[in-house]
C-alpha positions as CSV (number, residue, x, y, z in Angstrom):
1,X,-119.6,32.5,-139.8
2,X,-120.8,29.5,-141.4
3,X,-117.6,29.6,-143.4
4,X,-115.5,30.0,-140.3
5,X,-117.5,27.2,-138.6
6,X,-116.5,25.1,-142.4
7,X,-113.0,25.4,-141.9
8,X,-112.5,24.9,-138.7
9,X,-114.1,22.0,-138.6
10,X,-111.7,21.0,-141.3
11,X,-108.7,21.9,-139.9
12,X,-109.7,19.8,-136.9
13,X,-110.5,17.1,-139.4
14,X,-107.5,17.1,-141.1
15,X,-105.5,17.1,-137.4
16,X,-107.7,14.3,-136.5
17,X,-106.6,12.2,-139.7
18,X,-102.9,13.4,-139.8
19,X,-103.3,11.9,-135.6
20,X,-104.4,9.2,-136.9
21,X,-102.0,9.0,-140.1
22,X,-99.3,9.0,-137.6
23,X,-100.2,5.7,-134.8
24,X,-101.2,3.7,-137.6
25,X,-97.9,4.3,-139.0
26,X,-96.1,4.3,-135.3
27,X,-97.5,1.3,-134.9
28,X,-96.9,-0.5,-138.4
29,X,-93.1,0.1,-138.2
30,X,-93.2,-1.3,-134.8
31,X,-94.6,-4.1,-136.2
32,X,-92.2,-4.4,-139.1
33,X,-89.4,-3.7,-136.4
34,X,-90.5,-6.7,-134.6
35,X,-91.3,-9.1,-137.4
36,X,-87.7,-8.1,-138.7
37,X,-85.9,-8.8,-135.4
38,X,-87.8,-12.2,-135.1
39,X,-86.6,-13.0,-138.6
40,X,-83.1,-11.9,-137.7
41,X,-83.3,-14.2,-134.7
42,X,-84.1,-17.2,-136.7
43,X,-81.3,-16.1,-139.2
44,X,-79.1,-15.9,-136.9
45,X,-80.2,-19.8,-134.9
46,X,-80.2,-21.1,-138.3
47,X,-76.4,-20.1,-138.6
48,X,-75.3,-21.1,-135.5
49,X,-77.0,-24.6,-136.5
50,X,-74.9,-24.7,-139.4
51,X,-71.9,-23.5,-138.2
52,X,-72.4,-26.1,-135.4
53,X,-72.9,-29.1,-137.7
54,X,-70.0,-28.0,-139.7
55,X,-68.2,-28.0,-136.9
56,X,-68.8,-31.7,-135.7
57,X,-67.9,-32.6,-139.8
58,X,-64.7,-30.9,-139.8
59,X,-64.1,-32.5,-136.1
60,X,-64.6,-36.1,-137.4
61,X,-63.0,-35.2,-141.0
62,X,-59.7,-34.2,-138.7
63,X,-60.4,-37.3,-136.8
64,X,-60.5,-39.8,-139.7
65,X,-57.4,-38.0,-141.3
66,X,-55.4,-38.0,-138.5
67,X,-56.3,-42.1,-138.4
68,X,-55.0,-41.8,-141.9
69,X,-52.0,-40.6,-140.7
70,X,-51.5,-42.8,-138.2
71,X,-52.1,-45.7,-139.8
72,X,-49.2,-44.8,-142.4
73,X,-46.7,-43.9,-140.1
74,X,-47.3,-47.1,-138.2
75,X,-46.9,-49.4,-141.7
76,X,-43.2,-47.5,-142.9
77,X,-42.4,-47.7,-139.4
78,X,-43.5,-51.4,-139.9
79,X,-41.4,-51.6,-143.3
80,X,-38.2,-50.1,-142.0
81,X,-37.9,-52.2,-139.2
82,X,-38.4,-55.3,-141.0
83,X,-36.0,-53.3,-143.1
84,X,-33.6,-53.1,-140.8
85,X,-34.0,-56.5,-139.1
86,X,-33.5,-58.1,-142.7
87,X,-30.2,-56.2,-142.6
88,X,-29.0,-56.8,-139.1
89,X,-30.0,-60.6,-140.3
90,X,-27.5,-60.2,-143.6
91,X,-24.9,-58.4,-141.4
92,X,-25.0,-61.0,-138.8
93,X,-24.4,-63.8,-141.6
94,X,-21.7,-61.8,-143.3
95,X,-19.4,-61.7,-139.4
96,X,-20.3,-65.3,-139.2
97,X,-18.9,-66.4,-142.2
98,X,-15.9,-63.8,-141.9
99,X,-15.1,-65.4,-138.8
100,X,-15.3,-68.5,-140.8
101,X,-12.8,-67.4,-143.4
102,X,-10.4,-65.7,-140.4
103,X,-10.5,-69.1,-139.0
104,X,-9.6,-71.0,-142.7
105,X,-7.2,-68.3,-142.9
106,X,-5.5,-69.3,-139.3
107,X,-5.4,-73.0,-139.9
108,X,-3.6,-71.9,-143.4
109,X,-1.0,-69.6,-142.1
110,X,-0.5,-72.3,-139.4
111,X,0.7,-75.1,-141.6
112,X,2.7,-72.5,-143.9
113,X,4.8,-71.7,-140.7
114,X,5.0,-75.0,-140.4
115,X,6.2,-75.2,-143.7
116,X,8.2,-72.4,-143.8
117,X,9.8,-74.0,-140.2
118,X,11.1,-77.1,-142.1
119,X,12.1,-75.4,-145.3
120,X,14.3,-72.7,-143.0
121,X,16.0,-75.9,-141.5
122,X,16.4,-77.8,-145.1
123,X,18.2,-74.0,-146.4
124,X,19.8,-73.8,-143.5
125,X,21.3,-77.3,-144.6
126,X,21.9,-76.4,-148.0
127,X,23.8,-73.5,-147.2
128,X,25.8,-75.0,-145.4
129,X,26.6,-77.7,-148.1
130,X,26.8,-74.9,-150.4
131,X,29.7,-72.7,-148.7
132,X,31.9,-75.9,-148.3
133,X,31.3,-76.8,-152.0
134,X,32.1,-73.4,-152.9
135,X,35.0,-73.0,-150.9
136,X,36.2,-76.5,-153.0
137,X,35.2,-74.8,-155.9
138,X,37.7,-71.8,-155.6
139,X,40.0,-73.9,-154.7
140,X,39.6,-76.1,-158.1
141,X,39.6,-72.9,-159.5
142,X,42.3,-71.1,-158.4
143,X,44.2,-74.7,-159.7
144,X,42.3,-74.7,-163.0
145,X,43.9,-71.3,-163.5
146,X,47.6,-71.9,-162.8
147,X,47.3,-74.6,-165.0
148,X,45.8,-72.4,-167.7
149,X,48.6,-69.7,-166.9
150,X,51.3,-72.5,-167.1
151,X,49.6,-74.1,-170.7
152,X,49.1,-70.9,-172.5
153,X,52.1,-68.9,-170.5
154,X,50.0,-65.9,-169.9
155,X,49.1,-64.7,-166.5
156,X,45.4,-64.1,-165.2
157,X,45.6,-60.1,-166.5
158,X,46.5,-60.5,-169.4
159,X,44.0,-62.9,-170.4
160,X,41.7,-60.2,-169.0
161,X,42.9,-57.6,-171.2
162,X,42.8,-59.8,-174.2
163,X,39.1,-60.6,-173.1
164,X,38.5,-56.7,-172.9
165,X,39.9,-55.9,-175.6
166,X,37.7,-58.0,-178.1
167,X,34.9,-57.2,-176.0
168,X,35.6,-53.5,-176.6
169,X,35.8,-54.3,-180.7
170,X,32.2,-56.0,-180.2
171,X,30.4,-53.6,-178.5
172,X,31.9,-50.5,-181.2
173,X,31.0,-52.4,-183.8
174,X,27.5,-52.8,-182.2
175,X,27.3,-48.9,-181.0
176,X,27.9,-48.1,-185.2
177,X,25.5,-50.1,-186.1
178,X,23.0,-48.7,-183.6
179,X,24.2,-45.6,-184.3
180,X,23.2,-45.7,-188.1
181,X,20.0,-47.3,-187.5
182,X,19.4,-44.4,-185.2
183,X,20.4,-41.6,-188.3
184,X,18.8,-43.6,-191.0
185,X,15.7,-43.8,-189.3
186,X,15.9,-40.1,-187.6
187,X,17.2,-39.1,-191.2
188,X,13.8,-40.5,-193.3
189,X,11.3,-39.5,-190.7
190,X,13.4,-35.9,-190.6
191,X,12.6,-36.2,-194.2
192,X,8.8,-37.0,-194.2
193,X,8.1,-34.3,-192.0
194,X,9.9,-31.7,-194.7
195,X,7.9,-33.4,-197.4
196,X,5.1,-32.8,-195.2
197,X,5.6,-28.9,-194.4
198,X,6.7,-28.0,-197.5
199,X,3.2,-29.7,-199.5
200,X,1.5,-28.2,-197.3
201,X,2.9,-24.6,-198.1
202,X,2.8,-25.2,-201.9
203,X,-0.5,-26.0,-201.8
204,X,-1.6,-23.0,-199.8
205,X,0.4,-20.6,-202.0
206,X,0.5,-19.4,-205.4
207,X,1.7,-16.7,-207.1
208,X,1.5,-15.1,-210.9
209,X,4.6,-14.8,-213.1
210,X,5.7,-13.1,-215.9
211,X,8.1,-13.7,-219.4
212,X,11.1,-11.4,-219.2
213,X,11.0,-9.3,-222.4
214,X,13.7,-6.3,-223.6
215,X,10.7,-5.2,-226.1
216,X,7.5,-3.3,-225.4
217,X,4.9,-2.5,-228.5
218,X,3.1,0.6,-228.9
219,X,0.3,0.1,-231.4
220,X,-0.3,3.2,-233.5
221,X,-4.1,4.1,-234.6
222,X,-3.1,4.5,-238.3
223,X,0.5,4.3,-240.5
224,X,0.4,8.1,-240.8
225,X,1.7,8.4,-237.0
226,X,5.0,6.7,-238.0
227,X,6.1,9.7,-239.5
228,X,5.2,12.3,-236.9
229,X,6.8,10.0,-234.6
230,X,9.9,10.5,-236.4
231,X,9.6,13.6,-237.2
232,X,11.1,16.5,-239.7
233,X,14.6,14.7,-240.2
234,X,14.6,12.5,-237.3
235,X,14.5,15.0,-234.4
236,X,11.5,13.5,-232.4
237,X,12.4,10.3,-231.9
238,X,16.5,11.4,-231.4
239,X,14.8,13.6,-228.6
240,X,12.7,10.6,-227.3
241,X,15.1,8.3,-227.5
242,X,17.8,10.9,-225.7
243,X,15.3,11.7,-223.1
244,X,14.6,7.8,-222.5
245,X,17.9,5.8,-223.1
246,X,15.1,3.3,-225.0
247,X,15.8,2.8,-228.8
248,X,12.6,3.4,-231.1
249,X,12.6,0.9,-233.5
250,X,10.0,2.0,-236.4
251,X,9.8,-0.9,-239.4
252,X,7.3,-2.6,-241.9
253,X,4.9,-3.7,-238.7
254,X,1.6,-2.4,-239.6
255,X,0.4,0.2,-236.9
256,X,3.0,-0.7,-234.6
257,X,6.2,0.7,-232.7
258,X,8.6,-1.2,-231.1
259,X,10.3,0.1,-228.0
260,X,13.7,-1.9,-227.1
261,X,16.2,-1.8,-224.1
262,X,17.3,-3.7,-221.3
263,X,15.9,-1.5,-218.2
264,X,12.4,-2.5,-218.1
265,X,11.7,0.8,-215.7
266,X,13.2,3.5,-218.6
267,X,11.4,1.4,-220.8
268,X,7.8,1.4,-219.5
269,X,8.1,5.2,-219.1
270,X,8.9,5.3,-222.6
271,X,6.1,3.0,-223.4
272,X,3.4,5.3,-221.5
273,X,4.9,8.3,-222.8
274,X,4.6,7.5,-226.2
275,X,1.1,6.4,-225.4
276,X,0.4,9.6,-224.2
277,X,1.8,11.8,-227.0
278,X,0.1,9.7,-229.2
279,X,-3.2,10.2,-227.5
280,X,-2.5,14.1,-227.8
281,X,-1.4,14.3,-231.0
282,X,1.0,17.1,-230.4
283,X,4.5,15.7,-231.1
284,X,7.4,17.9,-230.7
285,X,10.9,17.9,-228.8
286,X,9.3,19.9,-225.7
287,X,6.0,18.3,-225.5
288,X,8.2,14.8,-225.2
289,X,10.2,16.0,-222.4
290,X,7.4,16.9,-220.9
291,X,5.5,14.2,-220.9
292,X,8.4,11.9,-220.2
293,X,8.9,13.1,-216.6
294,X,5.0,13.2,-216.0
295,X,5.3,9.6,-217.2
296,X,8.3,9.1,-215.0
297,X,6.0,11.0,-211.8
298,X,3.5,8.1,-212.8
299,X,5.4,5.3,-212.8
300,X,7.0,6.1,-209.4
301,X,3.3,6.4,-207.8
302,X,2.1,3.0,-209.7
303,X,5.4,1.4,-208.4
304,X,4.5,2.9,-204.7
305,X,0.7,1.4,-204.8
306,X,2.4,-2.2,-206.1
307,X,4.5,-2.4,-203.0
308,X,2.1,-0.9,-200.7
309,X,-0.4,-3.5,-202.0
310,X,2.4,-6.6,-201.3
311,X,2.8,-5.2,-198.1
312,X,-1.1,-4.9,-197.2
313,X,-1.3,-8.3,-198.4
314,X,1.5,-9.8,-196.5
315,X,0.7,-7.2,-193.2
316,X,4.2,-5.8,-192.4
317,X,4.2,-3.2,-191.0
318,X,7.2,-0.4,-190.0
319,X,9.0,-0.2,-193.7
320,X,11.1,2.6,-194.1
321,X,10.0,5.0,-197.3
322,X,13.5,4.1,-199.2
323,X,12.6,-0.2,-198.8
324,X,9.3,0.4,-199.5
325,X,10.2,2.0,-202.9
326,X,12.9,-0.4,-203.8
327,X,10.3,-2.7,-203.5
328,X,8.4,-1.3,-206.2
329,X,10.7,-1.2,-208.4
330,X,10.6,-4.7,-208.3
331,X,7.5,-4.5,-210.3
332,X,9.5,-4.1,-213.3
333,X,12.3,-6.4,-212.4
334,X,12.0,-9.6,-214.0
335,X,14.9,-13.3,-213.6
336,X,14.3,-16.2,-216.3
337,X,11.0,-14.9,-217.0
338,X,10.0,-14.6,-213.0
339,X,8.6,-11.3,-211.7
340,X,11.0,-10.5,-208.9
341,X,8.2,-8.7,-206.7
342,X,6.0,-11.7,-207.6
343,X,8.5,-14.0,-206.5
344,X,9.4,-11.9,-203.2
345,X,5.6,-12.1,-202.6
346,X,5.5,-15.8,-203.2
347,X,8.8,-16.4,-201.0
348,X,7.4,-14.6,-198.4
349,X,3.9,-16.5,-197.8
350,X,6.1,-19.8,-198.4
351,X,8.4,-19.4,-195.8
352,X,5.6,-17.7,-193.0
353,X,3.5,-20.7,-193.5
354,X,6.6,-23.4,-193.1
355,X,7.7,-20.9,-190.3
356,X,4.2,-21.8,-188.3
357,X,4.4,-25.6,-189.0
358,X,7.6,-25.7,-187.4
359,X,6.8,-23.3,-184.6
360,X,8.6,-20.6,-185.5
361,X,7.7,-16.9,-185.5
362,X,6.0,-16.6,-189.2
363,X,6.1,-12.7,-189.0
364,X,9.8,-12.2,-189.0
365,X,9.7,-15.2,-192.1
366,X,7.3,-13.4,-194.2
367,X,9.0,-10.3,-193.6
368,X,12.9,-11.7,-194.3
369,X,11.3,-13.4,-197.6
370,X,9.8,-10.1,-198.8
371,X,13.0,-8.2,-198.3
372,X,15.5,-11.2,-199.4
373,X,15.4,-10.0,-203.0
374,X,15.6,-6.6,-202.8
375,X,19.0,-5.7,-203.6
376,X,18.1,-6.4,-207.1
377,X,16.4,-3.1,-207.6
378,X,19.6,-1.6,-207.3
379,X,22.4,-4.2,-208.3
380,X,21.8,-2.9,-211.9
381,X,23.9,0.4,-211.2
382,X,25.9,-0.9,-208.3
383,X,28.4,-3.5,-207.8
384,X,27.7,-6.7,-205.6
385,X,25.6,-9.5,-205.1
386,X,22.1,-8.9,-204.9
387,X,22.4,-10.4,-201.5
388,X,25.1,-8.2,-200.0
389,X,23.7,-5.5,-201.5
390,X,19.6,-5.7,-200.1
391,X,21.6,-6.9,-196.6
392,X,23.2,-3.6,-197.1
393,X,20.2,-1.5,-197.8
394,X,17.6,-3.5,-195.1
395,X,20.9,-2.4,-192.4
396,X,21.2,1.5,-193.2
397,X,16.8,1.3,-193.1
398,X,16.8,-0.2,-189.4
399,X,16.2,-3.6,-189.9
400,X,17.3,-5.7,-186.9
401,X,20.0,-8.4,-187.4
402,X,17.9,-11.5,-188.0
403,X,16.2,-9.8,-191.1
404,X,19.4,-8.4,-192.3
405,X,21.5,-11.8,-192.1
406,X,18.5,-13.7,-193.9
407,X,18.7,-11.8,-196.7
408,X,22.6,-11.8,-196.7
409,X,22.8,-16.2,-195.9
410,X,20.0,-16.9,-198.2
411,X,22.3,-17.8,-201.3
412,X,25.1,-19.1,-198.7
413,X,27.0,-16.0,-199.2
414,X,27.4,-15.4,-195.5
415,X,27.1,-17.8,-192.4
416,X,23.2,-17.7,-190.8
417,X,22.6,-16.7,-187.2
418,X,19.1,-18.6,-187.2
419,X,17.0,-21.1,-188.6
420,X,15.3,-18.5,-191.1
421,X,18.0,-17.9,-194.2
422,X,17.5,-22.1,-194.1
423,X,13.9,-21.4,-194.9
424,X,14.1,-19.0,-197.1
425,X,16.7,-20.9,-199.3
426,X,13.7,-23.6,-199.2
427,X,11.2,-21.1,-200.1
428,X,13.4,-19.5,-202.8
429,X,14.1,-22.8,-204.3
430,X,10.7,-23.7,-204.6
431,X,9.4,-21.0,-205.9
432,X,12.4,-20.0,-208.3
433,X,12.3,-24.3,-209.7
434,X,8.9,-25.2,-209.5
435,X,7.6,-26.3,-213.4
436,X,6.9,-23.4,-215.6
437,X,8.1,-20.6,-213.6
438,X,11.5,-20.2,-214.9
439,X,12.5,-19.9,-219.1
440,X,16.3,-20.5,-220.2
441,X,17.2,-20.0,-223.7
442,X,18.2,-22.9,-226.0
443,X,21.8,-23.2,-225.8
444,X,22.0,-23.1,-221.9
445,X,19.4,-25.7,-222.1
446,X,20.9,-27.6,-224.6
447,X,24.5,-27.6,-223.1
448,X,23.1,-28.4,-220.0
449,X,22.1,-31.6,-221.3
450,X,25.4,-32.3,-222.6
451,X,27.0,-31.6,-219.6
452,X,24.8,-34.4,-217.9
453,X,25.7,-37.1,-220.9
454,X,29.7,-35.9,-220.7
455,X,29.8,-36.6,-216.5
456,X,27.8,-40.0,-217.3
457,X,29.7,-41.3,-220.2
458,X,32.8,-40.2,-217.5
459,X,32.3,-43.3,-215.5
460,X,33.6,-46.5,-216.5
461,X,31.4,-49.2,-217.1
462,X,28.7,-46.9,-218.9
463,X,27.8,-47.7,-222.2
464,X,24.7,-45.6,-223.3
465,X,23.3,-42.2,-221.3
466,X,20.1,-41.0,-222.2
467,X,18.6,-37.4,-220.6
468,X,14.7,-37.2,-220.3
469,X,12.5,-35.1,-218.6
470,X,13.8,-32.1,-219.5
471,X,17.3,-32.7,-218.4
472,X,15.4,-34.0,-214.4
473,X,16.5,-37.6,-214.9
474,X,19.4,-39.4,-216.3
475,X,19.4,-42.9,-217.0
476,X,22.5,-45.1,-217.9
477,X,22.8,-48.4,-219.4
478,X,26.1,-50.2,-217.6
479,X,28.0,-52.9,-219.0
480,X,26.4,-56.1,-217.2
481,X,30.5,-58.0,-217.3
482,X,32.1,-54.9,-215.5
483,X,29.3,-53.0,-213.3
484,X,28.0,-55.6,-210.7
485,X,24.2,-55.5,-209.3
486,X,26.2,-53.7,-205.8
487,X,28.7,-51.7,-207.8
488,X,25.6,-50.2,-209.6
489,X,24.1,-48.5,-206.3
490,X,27.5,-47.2,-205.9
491,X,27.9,-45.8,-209.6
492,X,24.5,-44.6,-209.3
493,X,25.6,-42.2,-206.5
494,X,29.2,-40.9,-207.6
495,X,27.6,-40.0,-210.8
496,X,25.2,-37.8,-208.7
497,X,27.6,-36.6,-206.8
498,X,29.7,-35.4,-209.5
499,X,26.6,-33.5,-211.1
500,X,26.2,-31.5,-207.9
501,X,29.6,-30.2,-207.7
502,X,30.1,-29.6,-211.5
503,X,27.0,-28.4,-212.5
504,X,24.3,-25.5,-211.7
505,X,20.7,-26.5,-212.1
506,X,16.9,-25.5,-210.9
507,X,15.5,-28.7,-208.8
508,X,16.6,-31.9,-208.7
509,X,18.3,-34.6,-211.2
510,X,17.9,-38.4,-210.9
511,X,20.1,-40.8,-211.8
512,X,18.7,-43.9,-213.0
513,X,21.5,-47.0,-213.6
514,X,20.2,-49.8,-215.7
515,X,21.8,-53.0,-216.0
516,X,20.7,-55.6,-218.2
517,X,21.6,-59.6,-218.3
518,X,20.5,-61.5,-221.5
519,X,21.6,-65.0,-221.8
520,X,21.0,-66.6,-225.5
521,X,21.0,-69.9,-227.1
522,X,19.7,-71.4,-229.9
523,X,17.9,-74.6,-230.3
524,X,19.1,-77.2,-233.1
């Protein structure tokens, strides 16, 4: 019971202190609630303090700036109207003393009319005076000139044609001389300018050469391979020399072979098939036949590559297979020492480069100077000029006429059609006569200089010729009593003129004339 009575009376404790609990803590948030929304208040009064005093800044911040404002607009306005009256002031002054000038101006032009009024009359005057003096004048004339007719008993047109006629003598006389100014002149700067293109291709071009030879040497690797070379009785080199057309020519030279003939193709295959059977070792009349037409299989392919190589270098393009291997065979073609393909090569980038410094097409050049030459891989075993005969070949292959003529017109053979046979007899000359290029032999060197001393001594007047330089100048000593200081400029060119219709030669010759006064006397 007691127990009961316990824990009821705590239950209705704890209710009591939980009732409690609860309006001590109703009434502490009401208090917080309150205190809170007080604080808030005062948040909130403070702001719209702030936000008021703000407000009256930014209102007299606005104010004072628009002030600001004001007060510069109202100074430029200030400056460009004292701007503007400054330039109404200067415009003003400028019309003033405009109409100060217009009215010097008027008070001129009035006294030139007056002027001009009075002079008018004075003409006027004079003109009159002037007729009837002319008109007395033809008159005086016309009597002047019947007495002339009567004096010198011709009549008026014929003196005319008199007058005419010397007049017409003058003025041809002047015209020549005008005329040769005009050619000397055109004639030296025409001159200059070829000077001038062809330096300028020398000096971009060069080209190798070669010494023509009829010999080749094989060197052997000991004495002992003379004999197998010759073989039992002879019958290895009669079967080499059969099967090449190249004579064999086995002496005293130590380790050596000497291959001789005049086809420098035939003898090249000769040369690497002797090489080859000499390298093998096996030397019999079948091995050489052999081996001669793998030589001959060889050369054709190294000849192709040589001409394919020009060609590359050069860049022409569309050769037929039949030039392309005449061309080639140039390789092995040699004139006064020169190696024809060289030269061709050499020709061709002479004449392309004068072709562009003249404005002409340097394609078709380079390709006519390539070509110009090639009738001499086949002139050997046909008859004709080398020049017909590549004209010829360059027509049947479908070259067009241009190409075809230059190489036919470059030694004069044929008339040109164009400008580019001209060039290439420039380019062919330089290239065949410039110093070292070209060998002659001894007597056609030495004749040639006698031939020069027999067409000087030919002149009269001449007592001494000497020829220097290698047979490029010529100077003669003339008689001082019969060869006068004008007659000597006049010797000086017959004698030139005479060497280039008699003679052949590479370059140019000059003719020197010297003449010499001494006058002597002795002091006693």
């Amino acid at each position: 019971m007691i127990t009961v009575i316990l824990t009821i009376g705590c239950v209705v404790c704890s209710v009591i202190a939980l009732f409690i609990g609860f309006m001590w803590r109703t009434i502490a948030d009401k208090k917080y609630k309150e205190r809170i929304i007080e604080e808030t208040k005062e948040e909130a009064d403070r702001i719209v303090r702030e936000a008021q005093k703000e407000a009256e800044l930014s209102k007299k911040t606005a104010l004072l700036e628009a002030k600001d404002e004001w007060f510069k607009a109202k100074s430029e306005f200030e400056r460009d109207a004292a701007k503007t009256r400054d330039g109404i002031r200067n415009e003003q002054q400028k019309l003033k003393e405009q109409e100060l000038e217009l009215k010097r101006r008027e008070e001129t032009m009035s006294k030139h009319e007056e002027e001009f009024a009075a002079r008018e009359g004075f003409l006027n005057s004079k003109e009159k005076t002037l007729r009837n003096k002319d008109n007395e004048l033809t008159k005086l004339v016309s009597m002047e000139n019947e007495k002339l007719e009567k004096i010198s008993h011709m009549t008026q047109e014929e003196a005319k044609k008199i007058l005419m006629t010397n007049l017409e003598g003058q003025v041809r006389y002047e015209a020549a001389q005008m005329i040769k100014e005009i050619k000397d002149t055109a004639k030296a700067e025409a001159e200059n300018e070829a000077k001038e293109v062809l330096v300028q291709a020398i000096q971009r071009c060069a080209a190798d050469t070669t010494v023509e030879s009829t010999v080749s040497v094989v060197h052997l690797p000991s004495d002992e391979m003379k004999g197998r070379i010759i073989g039992r009785e002879g019958r290895n080199i009669r079967s080499f020399e059969e099967a090449t057309g190249i004579d064999v020519i086995v002496d005293d030279t130590p380790e050596a072979v000497i291959l001789s003939g005049f086809d420098p193709i035939k003898r090249e295959i000769a040369r690497m098939a002797l090489e080859k059977l000499i390298s093998d070792g096996r030397i019999h009349p079948g091995r050489i036949e052999e081996l001669i037409k793998k030589s001959e299989k060889e050369l054709e392919k190294k000849m192709k590559d040589a001409a394919e190589e020009v060609i590359f270098e050069l860049d022409v393009h569309g050769l037929k297979p039949k030039i392309v291997e005449m061309i080639g065979r140039l390789k092995y073609r040699t004139s006064y020492g020169q190696n024809v393909l060289q030269h061709c090569k050499e020709v061709a980038m002479l004449a392309g480069l004068m072709a562009s410094e003249i404005g002409l097409d340097p394609k078709i050049a380079i390709r006519a100077g390539l070509l110009h030459d090639i009738g001499k891989a086949i002139d050997r075993d046909t008859e004709g000029t080398h020049s017909q005969l590549g004209a010829d070949l360059a027509a049947k292959n479908g070259e067009n006429d241009i190409i075809v003529n230059a190489i036919a017109a470059h030694h004069e053979d044929v008339a040109p059609i164009s400008v580019y046979p001209i060039l290439l007899q420039a380019a062919d000359t330089i290239s065949s006569t410039r110093p070292g290029v070209r060998r002659e032999t001894l007597t056609n060197y030495v004749n040639r200089l006698t031939k020069l001393e027999e067409i000087a001594d030919s002149f009269r007047g001449v007592s001494k010729t000497y020829v220097i330089q290698a047979g490029r100048e010529i100077r003669c000593i003339v008689e001082p009593e019969q060869i006068s200081d004008a007659q000597s400029e006049e010797l000086a060119r017959q004698i030139a003129t005479k060497i280039q219709d008699e003679m052949e030669y590479p370059g140019q010759i000059k003719v020197t004339i010297i003449r010499e006064t001494r006058f002597t006397e002795f002091a006693k």
